[in-house]
LOSE-77151 format. One record per residue (C-alpha): x, y, z. Coordinates in steps of 0.5 Angstrom, whole numbers, plus 500, padded with zeros to 3 digits. Example, Ala and Ser with C-alpha at 12.3 -4.5 7.8 and 13.67 -1.06 7.14 Angstrom:
<nodes>
525491516
527498514
</nodes>
This chain:
<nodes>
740818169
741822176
746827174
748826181
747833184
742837187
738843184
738849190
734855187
734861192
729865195
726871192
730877194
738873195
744876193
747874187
754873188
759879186
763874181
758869177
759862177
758863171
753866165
750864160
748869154
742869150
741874143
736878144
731882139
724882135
724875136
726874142
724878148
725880155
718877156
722870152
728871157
723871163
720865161
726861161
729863168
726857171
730852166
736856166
736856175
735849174
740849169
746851174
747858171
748863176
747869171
744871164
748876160
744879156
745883148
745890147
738892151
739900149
734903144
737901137
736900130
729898128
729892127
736890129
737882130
743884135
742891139
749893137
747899133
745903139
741909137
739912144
742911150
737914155
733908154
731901154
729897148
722898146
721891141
725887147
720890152
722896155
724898161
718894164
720889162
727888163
726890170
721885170
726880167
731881172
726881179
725873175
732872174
732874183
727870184
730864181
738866184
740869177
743876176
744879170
749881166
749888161
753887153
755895154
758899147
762904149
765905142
759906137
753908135
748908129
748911123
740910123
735911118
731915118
738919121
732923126
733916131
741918132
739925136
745927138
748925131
742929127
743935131
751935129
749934122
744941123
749946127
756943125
761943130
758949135
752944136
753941143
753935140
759936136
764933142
760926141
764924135
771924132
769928126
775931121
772936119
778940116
779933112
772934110
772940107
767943113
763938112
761930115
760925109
755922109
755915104
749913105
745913098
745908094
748910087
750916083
744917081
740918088
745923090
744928084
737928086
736931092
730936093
728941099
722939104
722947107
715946111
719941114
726943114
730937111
733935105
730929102
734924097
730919097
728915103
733918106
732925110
737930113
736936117
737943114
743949116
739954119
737960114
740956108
733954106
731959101
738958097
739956090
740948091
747949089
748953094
745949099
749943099
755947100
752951105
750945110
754942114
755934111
755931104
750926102
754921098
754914094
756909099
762907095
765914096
766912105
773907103
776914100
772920104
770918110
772923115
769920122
772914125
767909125
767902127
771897123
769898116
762900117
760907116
753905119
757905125
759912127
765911133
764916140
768919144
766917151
774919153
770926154
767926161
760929158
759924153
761918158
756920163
751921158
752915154
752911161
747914166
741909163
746903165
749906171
742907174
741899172
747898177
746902182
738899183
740893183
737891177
744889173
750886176
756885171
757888165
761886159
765890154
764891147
770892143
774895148
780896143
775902140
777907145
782912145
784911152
781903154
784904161
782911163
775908161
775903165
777907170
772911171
767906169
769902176
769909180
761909177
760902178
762900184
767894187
760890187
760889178
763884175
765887169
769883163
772886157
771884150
779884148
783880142
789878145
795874141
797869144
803871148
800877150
798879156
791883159
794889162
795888169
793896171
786895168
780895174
776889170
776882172
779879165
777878158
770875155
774869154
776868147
783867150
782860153
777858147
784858143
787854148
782849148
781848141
788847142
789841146
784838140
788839135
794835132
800839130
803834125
796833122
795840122
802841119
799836113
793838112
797845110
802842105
796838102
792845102
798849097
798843093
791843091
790851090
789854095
797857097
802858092
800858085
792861087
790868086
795872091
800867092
799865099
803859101
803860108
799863113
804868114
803870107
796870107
795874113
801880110
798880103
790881107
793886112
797891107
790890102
786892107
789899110
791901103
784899100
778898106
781903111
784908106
780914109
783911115
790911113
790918110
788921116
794918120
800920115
796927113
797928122
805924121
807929115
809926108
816924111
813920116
808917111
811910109
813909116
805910119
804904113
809900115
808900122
801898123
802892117
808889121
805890129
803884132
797886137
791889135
793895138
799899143
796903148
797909150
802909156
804902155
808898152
811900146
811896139
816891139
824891136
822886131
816890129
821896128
825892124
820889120
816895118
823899118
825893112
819897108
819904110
825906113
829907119
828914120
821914117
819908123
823912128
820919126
813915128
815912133
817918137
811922135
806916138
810918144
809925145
802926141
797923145
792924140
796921135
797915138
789914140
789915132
794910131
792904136
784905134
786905127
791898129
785894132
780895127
786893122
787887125
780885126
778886118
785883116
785877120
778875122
773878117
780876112
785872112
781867116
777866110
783865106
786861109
782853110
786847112
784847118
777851119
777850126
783853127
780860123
777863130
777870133
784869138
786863134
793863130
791858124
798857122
800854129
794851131
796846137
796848145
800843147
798840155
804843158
801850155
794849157
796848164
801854164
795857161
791855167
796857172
797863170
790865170
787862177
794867179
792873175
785874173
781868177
774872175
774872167
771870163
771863159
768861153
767856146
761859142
759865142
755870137
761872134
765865132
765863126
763856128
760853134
764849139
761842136
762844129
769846131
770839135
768835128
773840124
778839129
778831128
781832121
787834124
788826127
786824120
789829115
788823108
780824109
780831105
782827099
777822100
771826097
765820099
767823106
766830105
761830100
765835095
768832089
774835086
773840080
766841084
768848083
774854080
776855087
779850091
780855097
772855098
771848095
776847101
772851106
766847103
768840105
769842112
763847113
759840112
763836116
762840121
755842121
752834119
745833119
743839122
736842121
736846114
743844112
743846106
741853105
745854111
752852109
750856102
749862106
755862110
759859103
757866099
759870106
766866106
766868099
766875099
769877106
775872102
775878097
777873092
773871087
768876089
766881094
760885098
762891094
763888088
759881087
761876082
753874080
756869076
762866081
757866086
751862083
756855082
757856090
751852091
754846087
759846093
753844098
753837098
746834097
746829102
748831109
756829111
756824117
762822120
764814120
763811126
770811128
771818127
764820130
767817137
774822136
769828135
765826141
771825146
772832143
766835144
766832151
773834152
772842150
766842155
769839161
776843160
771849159
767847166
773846170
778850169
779857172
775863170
768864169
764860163
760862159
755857156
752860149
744859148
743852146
750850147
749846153
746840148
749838143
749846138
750847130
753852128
756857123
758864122
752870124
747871122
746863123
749863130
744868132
738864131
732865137
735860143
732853143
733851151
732842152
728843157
724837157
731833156
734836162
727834166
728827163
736826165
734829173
727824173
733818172
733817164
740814159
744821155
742816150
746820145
752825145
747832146
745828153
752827154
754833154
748836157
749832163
756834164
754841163
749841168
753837173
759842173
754848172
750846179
758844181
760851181
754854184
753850190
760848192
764854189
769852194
772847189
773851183
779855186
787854185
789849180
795843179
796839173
795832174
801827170
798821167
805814166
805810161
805808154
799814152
800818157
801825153
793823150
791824158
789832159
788832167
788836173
785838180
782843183
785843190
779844194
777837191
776837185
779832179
778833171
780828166
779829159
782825153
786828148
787826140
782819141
783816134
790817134
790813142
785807139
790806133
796806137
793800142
789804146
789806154
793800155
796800162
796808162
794811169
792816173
796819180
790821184
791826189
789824196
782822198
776819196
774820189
767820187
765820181
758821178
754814177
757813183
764809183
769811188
776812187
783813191
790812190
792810182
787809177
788805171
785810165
782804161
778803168
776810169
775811162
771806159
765809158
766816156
772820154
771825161
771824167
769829174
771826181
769829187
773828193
769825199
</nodes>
């Protein structure tokens, strides 16, 4: 099978575009390499990509499967190859007309061991708050007596042990090694603790005693300050210089809500780089929020068009049930915590992990708001509907006062209100400690408490009201090609906690609600386990992983971490061994398949999402892998070294059938990915396409108007149960339209006819 599109590859030495036609994103570490990234640019140009985004390439952690644990800006990678070798990646990527693409972390770097790996930390830790260093990292020094804890050492025991290496100049305790206050090392131990300038702890004591902001809840990731000038320019001169030769040529954001001031960041970033880098935010946005338009980026990472696709696949009214069916099976009123609704279920997570997680975090911000105002800094960041306010902008909206004011009181609220407006410190503080709350309450939380629909439980999505209807998708479209042309797009990344596939089998359960009850189908029986959240939360993990490779011990590690991020029945801090040795009795033995009728409905899913995800406005991004049909479930999983079908796409250029869905889907990504790259022309304004007749609103269509039509199939099991396509059809707009395969169309189109042999399709004018 031809895909119908010819492979243009430019010579060595051409000028990427400054706006990617789109990228694609692989993992790098210790397993994969610059070296193995080279050896896949021939394939990834084939491929139709016109730039690869790389992970976190600045040195980090040994080790470190995911590079986001920096601990020396100055310098690339050496296990991913070094500067050497990234430089020789990207001359490959040049030769085959792919640029690159950074993942940058602005917000956080390691707390390392040994410590000595963060230099700039090891000498904050040896000359307290004079050391130049000192700017580097939000330090509460008053809150920690003078001193920097440390929760570093494994237990109790191990913290009383420590002992001083004088020819050396560090304090040992076990492993873990600290530098020694000048002239403290001749003191009686008990004085030498005392006297330098941190507290080496127990890990446990970080939830009450952490006195330096660090990313989310992990106390191995220290925040920095890059609002500081200096601290900008030396944690972004290796990056900067990657730029300015030429070597990288767009930039991704990390978690861009970390910051104290997000917008003069990227300020100063652009003045940096330069109008000649596309630079992406990673950035959570509720659903009916909007990125600020002052920000000098071209948009987000994608997470907001992932929710919107999702969407248009999922069933309201089957998602509806699967929810009653959810709280009368255990899982909401009655089980642990009372959580009988999604609302329910997020407000209990958000208020227990402020007041227990992110403690140390909570008692800074009502120590710096006084004791008046303490109730309301509570209150206010429990009720507040984004990730995070920013500084300037926008303030909290009136029914997040009168919430938190129906807790905390008016004054309290009000007096908390005015001090974020006239303490800009303060309202940093306040909006950082938002979105880490945010982020472990609803994603590392409440998404995994809360399982009628799996599916729906990804980051930007809203589980209790999972639907996008076609009118919302298509306003959705519009607003972005107006607004924010350039940004990113995506369905799988290495943070979703299921792949887009496995996401598209889940979703089909939304179509059909009664297959939870029906425990032949999904493979766990009822009674299988004391919690029938989890037992929930299995049955739709093996549908949706299917006959995979090592199935089983994939879906028992992603069980046990959905189990502890639950923090139900047992925890990362506080494990339940029992509890979590019947998790494996939840692991079907034999794989879960879907039957044939429901296999179909979740191959027009897939192939529906991958069209919409190609075709829409913004830039793609294809996740390693994902371009064939890809597996998936929550990291360390997704994170896996990339498998490229290389010989497959080989196959469907010489001519072969896409004899089976992973074909299908990879000669639909590829025709559109060459698409976007040869004629980019076509990717450019968007309309809506209105299907008449009896299953119209199963019809999700729209144009690009230069010449290009999409036409995807919406809720397909519900369209064959009720009769079909029947006389449906489609107003094309005026032309020719060609589609690949070679049938030509013009004018009204029945569906039936332009559907019948999959659930896609793409026509080009002329």
């Amino acid at each position: 099978m031809s895909l119908g599109y010819s492979i243009s590859q430019s010579e060595s030495g051409v000028q990427t575009p400054v706006v990617p036609a789109s990228t694609y994103r692989v993992q790098l570490g210790p397993r994969f390499t610059f070296a193995a990234a080279e050896a896949a640019v021939p394939y990834l140009s084939s491929l139709g990509v016109s730039h690869l985004h790389l992970s976190p390439v600045l040195e980090a952690v040994p080790g470190s499967e995911h590079g986001y644990d920096v601990t020396d800006h100055a310098r690339v990678r050496a296990e991913l190859g070094g500067e050497r070798g990234l430089r020789a990646l990207a001359a490959a990527g040049r030769a085959h007309g792919l640029g690159l693409v950074l993942d940058i972390v602005p917000n956080h770097m390691a707390v390392p061991e040994p410590l000595r790996l963060n230099r700039p930390l090891w000498e904050v830790l040896r000359e307290g708050p004079r050391s130049p260093y000192a700017r580097w990292f939000d330090i509460d020094w008053e809150g920690g007596g003078g001193q920097v804890l440390l929760p570093v050492l494994g237990g109790e025991e191990e913290a009383r042990e420590g002992r001083v290496d004088r020819a050396a100049g560090v304090l040992r305790y076990g492993v873990h090694e600290f530098p020694l206050r000048a002239g403290t090392a001749s003191l009686p131990m008990p004085e030498l603790l005392a006297a330098q300038w941190y507290r080496a702890a127990w890990w446990r004591e970080a939830r009450t005693g952490l006195n330096y902001r660090r990313f989310f809840t992990i106390s191995d990731l220290i925040g920095v300050r890059v609002e500081d000038p200096a601290v900008f320019a030396a944690t972004h001169a290796k990056v900067l210089q990657l730029v300015r030769d030429g070597v990288v040529s767009g930039l991704r954001i990390d978690h861009v809500d970390g910051l104290a001031d997000p917008e003069r960041y990227l300020r100063r970033l652009r003045a940096a780089t330069g109008d000649g880098c596309w630079v992406v935010v990673e950035k959570i946005l509720a659903r009916r929020e909007r990125l600020p338009s002052s920000w000098p980026v071209a948009g987000t990472t994608g997470y907001d068009a992932l929710h919107r696709i999702d969407g248009v696949f999922t069933d309201p009214a089957g998602a509806g049930r699967l929810a009653r069916a959810y709280g009368e099976t255990g899982g909401g009123p009655g089980s642990r915590g009372s959580w009988g609704s999604w609302e329910e279920t997020a407000a209990a997570a958000t208020r227990e992990v402020l007041t227990v997680d992110l403690a140390a975090e909570l008692t800074l911000l009502e120590r710096w708001a006084g004791a008046e105002l303490a109730s309301g800094v509570r209150e206010l960041l429990i009720a507040m509907p984004v990730y995070r306010p920013y500084p300037g902008g926008p303030g909290p909206s009136a029914r997040t006062l009168e919430r938190a004011a129906e807790r905390a009181g008016a004054r309290a609220v009000d007096g908390v209100r005015d001090l974020l407006l006239r303490d800009p410190a303060f309202a940093a503080r306040f909006a950082q400690t938002s979105a880490a709350l945010r982020a472990k309450s609803l994603e590392d939380r409440a998404f995994y408490r809360w399982a009628p629909l799996l599916s729906a439980t990804e980051v930007g999505g809203e589980p209790g009201d999972p639907a996008v209807s076609a009118a919302e998708f298509h306003a959705y479209c519009a607003e972005l090609e107006r607004d924010w042309p350039a940004s990113g797009t995506v369905l799988s990344t290495h943070d979703t906690k299921r792949s887009a596939d496995v996401r598209a089998r889940i979703a089909v359960l939304s179509q059909v609600p009664e297959v939870m009850g029906v425990p032949e189908l999904t493979g766990v029986a009822d009674g299988a386990s004391a919690d029938p959240r989890l037992a929930w939360a299995a049955r739709q993990s093996a549908l949706g992983l299917g006959a995979a490779p090592e199935r089983e011990s994939r879906l028992a590690a992603a069980l046990l971490k959905a189990a502890r991020e639950a923090g139900v029945h047992t925890s990362w801090t506080d494990p339940d061994e029992e509890y979590e040795a019947r998790i494996a009795d939840l692991v079907p033995r034999e794989a879960v398949e879907l039957p044939p009728e429901l296999a179909e409905a979740a191959r027009a899913n897939v192939l529906g999402m991958t069209l919409l995800h190609l075709a829409m406005p913004g830039v793609p991004e294809v996740y390693q892998g994902a371009e064939y049909e890809y597996r998936a479930l929550v990291d360390p999983d997704n994170r896996r070294p990339a498998e490229f079908p290389r010989e497959a796409l080989a196959a469907l250029d010489a001519g072969a059938a896409a004899a089976d869905l992973a074909r299908e889907k990879l000669a639909l990504t590829a025709g559109l990915l060459r698409l976007r790259r040869d004629r980019p022309g076509l990717f450019t304004g968007y309309a809506p396409l209105s299907a008449r007749g009896p299953a119209a609103g199963h019809c999700l269509a729209f144009t690009r108007p230069p010449g290009l039509v999409a036409v995807a199939t919406r809720l397909s099991h519900r369209l064959a149960a009720s009769g079909g396509w029947r006389d449906t059809a489609l107003d094309l707009p005026p032309g020719r339209w060609g589609a690949v395969g070679g049938a030509a169309y013009e004018g009204r189109v029945a569906l039936a006819e332009l559907l019948e042999r999959q659930p896609v399709a793409v026509l080009v004018r002329g």
